[in-house]
TORNU-619299 format. One record per residue (C-alpha): x, y, z; residue in three letters. Coordinates in steps of 0.5 Angstrom, whole numbers. Layout:
((X, Y, Z), "ALA")
...
END
This chain:
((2, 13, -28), "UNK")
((3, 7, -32), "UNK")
((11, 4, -32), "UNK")
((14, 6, -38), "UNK")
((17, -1, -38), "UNK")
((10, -3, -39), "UNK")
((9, 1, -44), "UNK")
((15, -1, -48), "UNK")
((15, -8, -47), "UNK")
((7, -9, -48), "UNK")
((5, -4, -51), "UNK")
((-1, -8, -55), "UNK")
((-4, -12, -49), "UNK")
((-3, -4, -45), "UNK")
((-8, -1, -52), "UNK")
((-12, -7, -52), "UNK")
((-13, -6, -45), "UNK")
((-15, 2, -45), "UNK")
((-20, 0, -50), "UNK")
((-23, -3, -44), "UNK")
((-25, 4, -41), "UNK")
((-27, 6, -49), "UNK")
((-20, 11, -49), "UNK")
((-16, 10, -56), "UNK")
((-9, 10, -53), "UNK")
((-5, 7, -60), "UNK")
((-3, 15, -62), "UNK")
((-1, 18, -54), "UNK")
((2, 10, -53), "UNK")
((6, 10, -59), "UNK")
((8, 18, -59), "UNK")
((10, 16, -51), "UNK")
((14, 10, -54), "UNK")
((17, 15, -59), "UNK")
((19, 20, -53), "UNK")
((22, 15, -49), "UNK")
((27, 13, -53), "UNK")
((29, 20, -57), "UNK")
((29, 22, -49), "UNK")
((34, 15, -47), "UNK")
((38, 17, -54), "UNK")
((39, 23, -52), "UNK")
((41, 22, -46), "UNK")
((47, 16, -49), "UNK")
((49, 22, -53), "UNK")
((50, 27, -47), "UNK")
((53, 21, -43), "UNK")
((58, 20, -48), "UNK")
((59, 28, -49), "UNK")
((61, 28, -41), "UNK")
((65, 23, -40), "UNK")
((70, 25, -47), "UNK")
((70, 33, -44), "UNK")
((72, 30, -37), "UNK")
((78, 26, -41), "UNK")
((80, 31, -44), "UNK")
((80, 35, -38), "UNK")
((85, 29, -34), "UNK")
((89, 30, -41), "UNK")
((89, 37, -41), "UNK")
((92, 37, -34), "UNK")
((97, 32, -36), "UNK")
((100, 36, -42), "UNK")
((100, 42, -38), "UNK")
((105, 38, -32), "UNK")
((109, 35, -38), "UNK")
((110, 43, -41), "UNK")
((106, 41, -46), "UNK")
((102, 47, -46), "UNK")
((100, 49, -53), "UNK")
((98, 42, -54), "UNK")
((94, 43, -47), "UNK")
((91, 50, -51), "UNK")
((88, 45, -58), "UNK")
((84, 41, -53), "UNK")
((82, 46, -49), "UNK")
((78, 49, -55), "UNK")
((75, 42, -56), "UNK")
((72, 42, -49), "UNK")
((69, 48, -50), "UNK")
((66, 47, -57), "UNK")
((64, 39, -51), "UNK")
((61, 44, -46), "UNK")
((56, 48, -51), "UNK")
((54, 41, -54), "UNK")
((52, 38, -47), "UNK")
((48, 44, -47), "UNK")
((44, 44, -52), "UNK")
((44, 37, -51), "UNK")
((41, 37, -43), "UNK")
((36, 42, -46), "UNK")
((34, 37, -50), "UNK")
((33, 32, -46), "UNK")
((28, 36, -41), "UNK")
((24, 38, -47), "UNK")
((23, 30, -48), "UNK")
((22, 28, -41), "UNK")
((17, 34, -41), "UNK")
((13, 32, -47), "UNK")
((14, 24, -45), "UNK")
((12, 26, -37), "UNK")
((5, 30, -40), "UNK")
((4, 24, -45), "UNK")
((4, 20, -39), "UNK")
((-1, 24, -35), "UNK")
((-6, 22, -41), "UNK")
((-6, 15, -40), "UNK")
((-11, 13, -35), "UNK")
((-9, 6, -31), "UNK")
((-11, -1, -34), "UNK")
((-17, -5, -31), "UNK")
((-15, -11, -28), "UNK")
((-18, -17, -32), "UNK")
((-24, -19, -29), "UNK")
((-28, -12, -30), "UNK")
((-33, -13, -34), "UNK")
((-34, -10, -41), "UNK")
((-39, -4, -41), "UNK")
((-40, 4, -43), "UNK")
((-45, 6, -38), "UNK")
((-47, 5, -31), "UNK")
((-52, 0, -33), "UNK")
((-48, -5, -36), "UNK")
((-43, -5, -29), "UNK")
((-44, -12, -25), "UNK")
((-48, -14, -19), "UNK")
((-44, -18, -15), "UNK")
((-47, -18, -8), "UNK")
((-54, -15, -6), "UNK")
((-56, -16, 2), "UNK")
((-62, -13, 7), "UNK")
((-70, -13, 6), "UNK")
((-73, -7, 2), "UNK")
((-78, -4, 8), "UNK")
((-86, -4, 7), "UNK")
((-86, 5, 8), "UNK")
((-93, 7, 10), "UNK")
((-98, 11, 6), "UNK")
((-95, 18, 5), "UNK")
((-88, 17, 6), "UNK")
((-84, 22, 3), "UNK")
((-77, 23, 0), "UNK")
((-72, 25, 4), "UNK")
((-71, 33, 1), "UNK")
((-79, 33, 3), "UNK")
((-78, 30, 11), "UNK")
((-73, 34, 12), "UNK")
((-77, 41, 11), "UNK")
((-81, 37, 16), "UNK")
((-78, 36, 22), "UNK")
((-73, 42, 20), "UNK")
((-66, 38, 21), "UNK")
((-63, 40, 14), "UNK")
((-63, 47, 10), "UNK")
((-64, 47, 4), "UNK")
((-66, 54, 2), "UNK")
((-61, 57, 9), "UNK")
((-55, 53, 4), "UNK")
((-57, 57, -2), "UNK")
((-57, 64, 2), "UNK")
((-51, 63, 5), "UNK")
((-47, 60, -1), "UNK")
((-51, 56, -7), "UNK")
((-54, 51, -9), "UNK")
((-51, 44, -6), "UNK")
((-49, 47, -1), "UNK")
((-54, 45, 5), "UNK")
((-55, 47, 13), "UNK")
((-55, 42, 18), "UNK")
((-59, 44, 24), "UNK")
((-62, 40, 30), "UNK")
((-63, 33, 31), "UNK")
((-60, 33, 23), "UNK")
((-54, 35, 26), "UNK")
((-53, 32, 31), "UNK")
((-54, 25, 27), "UNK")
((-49, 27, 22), "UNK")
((-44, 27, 27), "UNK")
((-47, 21, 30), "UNK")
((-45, 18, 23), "UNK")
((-38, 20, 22), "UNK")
((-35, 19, 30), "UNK")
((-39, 12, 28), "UNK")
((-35, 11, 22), "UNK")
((-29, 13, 25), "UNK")
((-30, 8, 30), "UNK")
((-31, 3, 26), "UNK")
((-25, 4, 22), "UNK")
((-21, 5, 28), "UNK")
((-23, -1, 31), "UNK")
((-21, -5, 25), "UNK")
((-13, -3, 26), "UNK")
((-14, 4, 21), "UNK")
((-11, 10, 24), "UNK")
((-14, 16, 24), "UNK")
((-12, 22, 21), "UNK")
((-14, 30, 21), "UNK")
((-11, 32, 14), "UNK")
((-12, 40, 11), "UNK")
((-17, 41, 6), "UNK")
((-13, 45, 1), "UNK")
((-7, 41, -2), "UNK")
((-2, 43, -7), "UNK")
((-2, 41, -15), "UNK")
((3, 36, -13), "UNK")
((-1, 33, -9), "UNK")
((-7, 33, -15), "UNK")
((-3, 30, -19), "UNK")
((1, 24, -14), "UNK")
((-7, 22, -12), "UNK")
((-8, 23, -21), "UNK")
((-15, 27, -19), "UNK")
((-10, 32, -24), "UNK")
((-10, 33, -29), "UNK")
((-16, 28, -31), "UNK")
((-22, 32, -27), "UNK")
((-18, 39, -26), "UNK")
((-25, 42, -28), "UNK")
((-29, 39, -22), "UNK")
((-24, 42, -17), "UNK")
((-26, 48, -14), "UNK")
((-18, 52, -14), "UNK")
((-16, 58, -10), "UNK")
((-12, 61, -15), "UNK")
((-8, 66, -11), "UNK")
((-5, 61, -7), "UNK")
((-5, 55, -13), "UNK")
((-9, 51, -8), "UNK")
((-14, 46, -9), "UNK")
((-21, 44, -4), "UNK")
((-20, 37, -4), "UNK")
((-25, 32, -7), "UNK")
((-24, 26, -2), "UNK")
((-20, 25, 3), "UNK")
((-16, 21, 0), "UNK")
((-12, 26, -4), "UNK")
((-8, 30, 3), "UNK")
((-8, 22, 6), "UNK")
((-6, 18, 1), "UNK")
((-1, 24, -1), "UNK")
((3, 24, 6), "UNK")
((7, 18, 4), "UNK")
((9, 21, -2), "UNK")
((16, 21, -4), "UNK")
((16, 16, 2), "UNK")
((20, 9, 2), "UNK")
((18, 4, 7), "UNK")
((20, -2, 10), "UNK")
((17, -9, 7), "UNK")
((16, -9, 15), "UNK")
((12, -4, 15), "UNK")
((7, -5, 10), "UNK")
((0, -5, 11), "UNK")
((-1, 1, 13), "UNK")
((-8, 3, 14), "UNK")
((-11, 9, 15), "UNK")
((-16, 13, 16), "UNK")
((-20, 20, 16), "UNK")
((-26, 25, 16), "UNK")
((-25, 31, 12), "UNK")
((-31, 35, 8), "UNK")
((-30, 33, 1), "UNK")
((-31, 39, -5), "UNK")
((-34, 38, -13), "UNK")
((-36, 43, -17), "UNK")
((-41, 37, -20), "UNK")
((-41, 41, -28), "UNK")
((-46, 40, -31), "UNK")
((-50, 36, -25), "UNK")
((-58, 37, -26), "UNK")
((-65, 34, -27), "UNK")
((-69, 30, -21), "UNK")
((-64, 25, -19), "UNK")
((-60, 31, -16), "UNK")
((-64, 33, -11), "UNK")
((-64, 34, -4), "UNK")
((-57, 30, -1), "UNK")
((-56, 26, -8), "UNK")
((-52, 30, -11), "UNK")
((-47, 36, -6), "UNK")
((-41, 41, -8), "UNK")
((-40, 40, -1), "UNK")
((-40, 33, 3), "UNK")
((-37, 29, 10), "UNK")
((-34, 23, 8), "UNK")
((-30, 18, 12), "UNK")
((-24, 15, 7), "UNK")
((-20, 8, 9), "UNK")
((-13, 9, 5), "UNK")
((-8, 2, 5), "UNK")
((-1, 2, 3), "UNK")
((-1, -6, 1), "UNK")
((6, -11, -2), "UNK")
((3, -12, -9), "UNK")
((2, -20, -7), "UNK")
((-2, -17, -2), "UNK")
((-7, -12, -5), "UNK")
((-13, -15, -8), "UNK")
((-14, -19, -2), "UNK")
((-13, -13, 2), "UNK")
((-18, -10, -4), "UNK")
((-23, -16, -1), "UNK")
((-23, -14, 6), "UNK")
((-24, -7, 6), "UNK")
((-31, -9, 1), "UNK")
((-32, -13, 8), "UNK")
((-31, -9, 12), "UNK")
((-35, -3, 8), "UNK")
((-41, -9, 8), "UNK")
((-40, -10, 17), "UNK")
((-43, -3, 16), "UNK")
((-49, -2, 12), "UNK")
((-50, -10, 16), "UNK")
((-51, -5, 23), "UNK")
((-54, 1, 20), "UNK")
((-59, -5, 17), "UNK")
((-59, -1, 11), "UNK")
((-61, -6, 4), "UNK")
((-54, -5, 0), "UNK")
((-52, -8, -6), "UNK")
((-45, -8, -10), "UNK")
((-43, -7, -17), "UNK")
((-37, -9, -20), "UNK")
((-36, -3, -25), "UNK")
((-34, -3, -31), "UNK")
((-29, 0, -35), "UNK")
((-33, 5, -38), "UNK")
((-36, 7, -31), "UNK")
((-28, 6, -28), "UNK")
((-25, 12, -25), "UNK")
((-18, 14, -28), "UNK")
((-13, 12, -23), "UNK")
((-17, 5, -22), "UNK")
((-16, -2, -24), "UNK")
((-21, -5, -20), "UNK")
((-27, -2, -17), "UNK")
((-33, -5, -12), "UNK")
((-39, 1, -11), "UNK")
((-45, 1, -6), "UNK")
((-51, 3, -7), "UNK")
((-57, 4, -2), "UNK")
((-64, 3, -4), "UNK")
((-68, 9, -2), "UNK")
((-75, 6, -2), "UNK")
((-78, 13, -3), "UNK")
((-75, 15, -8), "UNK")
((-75, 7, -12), "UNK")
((-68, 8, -14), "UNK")
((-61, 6, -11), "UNK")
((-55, 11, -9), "UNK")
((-48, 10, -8), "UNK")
((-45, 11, -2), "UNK")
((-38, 9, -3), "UNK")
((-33, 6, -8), "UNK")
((-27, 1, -6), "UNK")
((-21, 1, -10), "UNK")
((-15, -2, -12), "UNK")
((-10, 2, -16), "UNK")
((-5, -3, -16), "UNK")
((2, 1, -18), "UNK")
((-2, 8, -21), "UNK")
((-2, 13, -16), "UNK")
((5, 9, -13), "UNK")
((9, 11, -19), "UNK")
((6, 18, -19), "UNK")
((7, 19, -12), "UNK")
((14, 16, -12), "UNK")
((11, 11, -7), "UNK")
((16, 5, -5), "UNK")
((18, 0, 0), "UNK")
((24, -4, 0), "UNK")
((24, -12, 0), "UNK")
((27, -18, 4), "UNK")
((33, -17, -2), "UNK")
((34, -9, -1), "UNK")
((31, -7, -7), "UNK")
((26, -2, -8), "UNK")
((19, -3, -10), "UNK")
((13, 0, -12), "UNK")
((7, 0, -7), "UNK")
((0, -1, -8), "UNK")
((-6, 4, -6), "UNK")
((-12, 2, -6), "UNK")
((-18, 7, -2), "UNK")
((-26, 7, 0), "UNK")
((-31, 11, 2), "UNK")
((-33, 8, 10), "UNK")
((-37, 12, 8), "UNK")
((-40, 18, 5), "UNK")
((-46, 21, 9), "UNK")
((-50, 24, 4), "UNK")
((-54, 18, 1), "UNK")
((-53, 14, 7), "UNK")
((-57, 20, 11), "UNK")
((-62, 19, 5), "UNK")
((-63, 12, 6), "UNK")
((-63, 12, 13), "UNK")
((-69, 18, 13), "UNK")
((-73, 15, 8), "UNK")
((-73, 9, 10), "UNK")
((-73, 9, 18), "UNK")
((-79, 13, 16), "UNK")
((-86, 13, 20), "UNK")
((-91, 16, 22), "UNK")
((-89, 18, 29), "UNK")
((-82, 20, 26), "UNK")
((-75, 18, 23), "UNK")
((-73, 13, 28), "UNK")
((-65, 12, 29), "UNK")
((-62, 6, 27), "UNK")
((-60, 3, 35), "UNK")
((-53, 3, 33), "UNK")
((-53, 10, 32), "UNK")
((-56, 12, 39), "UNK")
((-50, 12, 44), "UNK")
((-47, 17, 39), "UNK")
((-54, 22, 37), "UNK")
((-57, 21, 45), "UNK")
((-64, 20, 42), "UNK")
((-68, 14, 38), "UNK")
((-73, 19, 34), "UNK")
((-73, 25, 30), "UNK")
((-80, 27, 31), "UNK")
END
């Protein structure tokens, strides 16, 4: 959620800003600076109306020592008509900060100055690319045909027991997506990330801190008896344990990390782009998660996309990365860095993570702070990143560690899976 501080004093540059992600913000910015201050004149007035009923209650109390008791009974009746006024008024005021609170939630964050202008995913920015496209033999096969063939994942299995998206992993397929994940996890933890297990149904309050609520509410899977939603990313119940958290400047970084399976209803997801693992309703992921001091965060940001790069560098994957741009972005981003593999059966790239800094966004909704050198409470930074979604990495590693004589494991998975091939 953006400052209201921000809103007020800047409120051309935050409009010009927002026109970046192809929102038009003038109407709900200036209905929110509108809110704003009906809320904070009504709340001078409710002020005003306390602190003139507790006088007369000190007068009424004065009059009724010195014996003056029908003075006392006149100014009685006026703070009764003083209490029925404040009323009215706290009424009013929730109704303002109600309406200014959802107003609010509408407004997505600003991206950050150096996100390129752009509507589509073909106008984002490749910043960086690395690895060699491998050669594949003649008759290589796309990985939802590989698959069958060595019968290490289910795609029709998934369908009978669930639906569609929804994939079983079997065997030496199995076995490598555990590799992959305790991988990963090494990897973040060997880099000062400490690891958590989070549940995997968290509350509105939760959806809303992390502002996956209420902008993607329609690609979440909900329980409706218990009002819990499956979560999309682990960085919604992992983010969400420092909610309403001040910490001390001293404690800051913290980094973390974890493994969850992640839930999206996909709406509307079709064609040949999404077959086979490009595109699930249920998927592993490994997420890194950073609490940063706001000087800090885009040097913090820098890291984890180095960090992310150290990884695709081991598995010898060929990569690249993308700056987004606005109209690509993420509601709660300010700054985000894709990866994409290159799956050479299919001819095509494929995300497997998105780095991103959030600045103050999702702090100022989580109630996110920390305490500086002079006492004062800030709003941190978050910033978080796939390290990494399995799905499309799995994809790339059967289609492109593929041979005749199998799918050969990548040599820094084969202390985990206990095998090198897939045949």
């Amino acid at each position: 959620m953006l400052q209201l501080s921000v809103i007020r004093e800047n409120k051309e540059n935050v409009i010009k800003a927002l026109a970046k992600k192809h929102m038009d913000a003038k109407a709900i910015v200036e209905e929110v600076i509108q809110l704003d201050e009906n809320r904070r004149s009504t709340q001078v007035e409710l002020d005003n109306t306390l602190a003139e009923s507790n006088k007369l209650s000190k007068d009424i109390g004065e009059m009724m020592k010195n014996g003056e008791k029908a003075k006392a009974e006149i100014l009685k009746q006026k703070t009764v008509q003083l209490k029925e006024k404040s009323k009215e008024l706290s009424e009013k005021l929730d109704v303002f900060a109600t309406d200014l609170q959802q107003k609010m939630y509408l407004l997505p964050n600003l991206p950050a100055e150096i996100v390129p202008e752009g509507k589509t995913p073909e106008e984002n920015l490749n910043v960086f690319q690395e690895g060699d496209i491998p050669v594949l033999h003649e008759g290589a096969l796309p990985h939802w045909e590989l698959v069958k063939k060595y019968d290490i994942i289910d795609f029709e299995l998934g369908v009978k027991i669930t639906g569609a998206g929804f994939p079983v992993y079997k065997g030496k397929g199995a076995k490598l997506q555990r590799a992959l994940i305790s991988y990963f996890l090494d990897k973040n933890t060997d880099a000062g990330y400490q690891e958590y297990q989070v549940p995997h149904l968290v509350n509105e309050a939760s959806g809303f801190g992390t502002g996956q609520l209420p902008d993607k509410e329609g690609q979440m899977y909900h329980v409706g008896l218990d009002d819990l939603y499956l979560i999309p990313t682990a960085e919604v119940p992992v983010t969400n344990i420092f909610r309403d958290v001040i910490l001390n400047e001293n404690e800051l970084p913290v980094l973390c990390t974890g493994y969850t399976p992640c839930f999206r209803r996909e709406a509307g997801s079709y064609g040949a782009h999404v077959r086979g693992l490009n595109r699930l309703h249920q998927f592993d992921k490994v997420e890194i998660v950073r609490i940063e001091h706001p000087d800090k965060s885009y040097e913090a940001l820098d890291g984890m996309v180095e960090h992310v790069k150290n990884i695709m560098r081991e598995l010898k994957l060929p990569f690249r990365i993308l700056r987004l741009c606005g109209g690509d972005m993420s509601f709660a981003s300010a700054l985000t860095y894709d990866f994409e593999v290159f799956s050479t059966a299919q001819d095509r790239w494929l995300e497997i993570s998105s780095v991103s800094n959030f600045e103050t966004f999702q702090a100022n909704r989580l109630k996110l702070r920390f305490r500086d050198k002079d006492g004062k409470n800030q709003l941190a930074h978050t910033l978080n990143g796939s390290s990494l979604a399995l799905p499309r990495v799995m994809a790339g590693i059967i289609e492109n560690y593929q041979t005749p004589e199998g799918i050969v494991v990548p040599e820094v998975l084969r202390k985990y899976t206990g095998f090198d091939i897939i045949n």
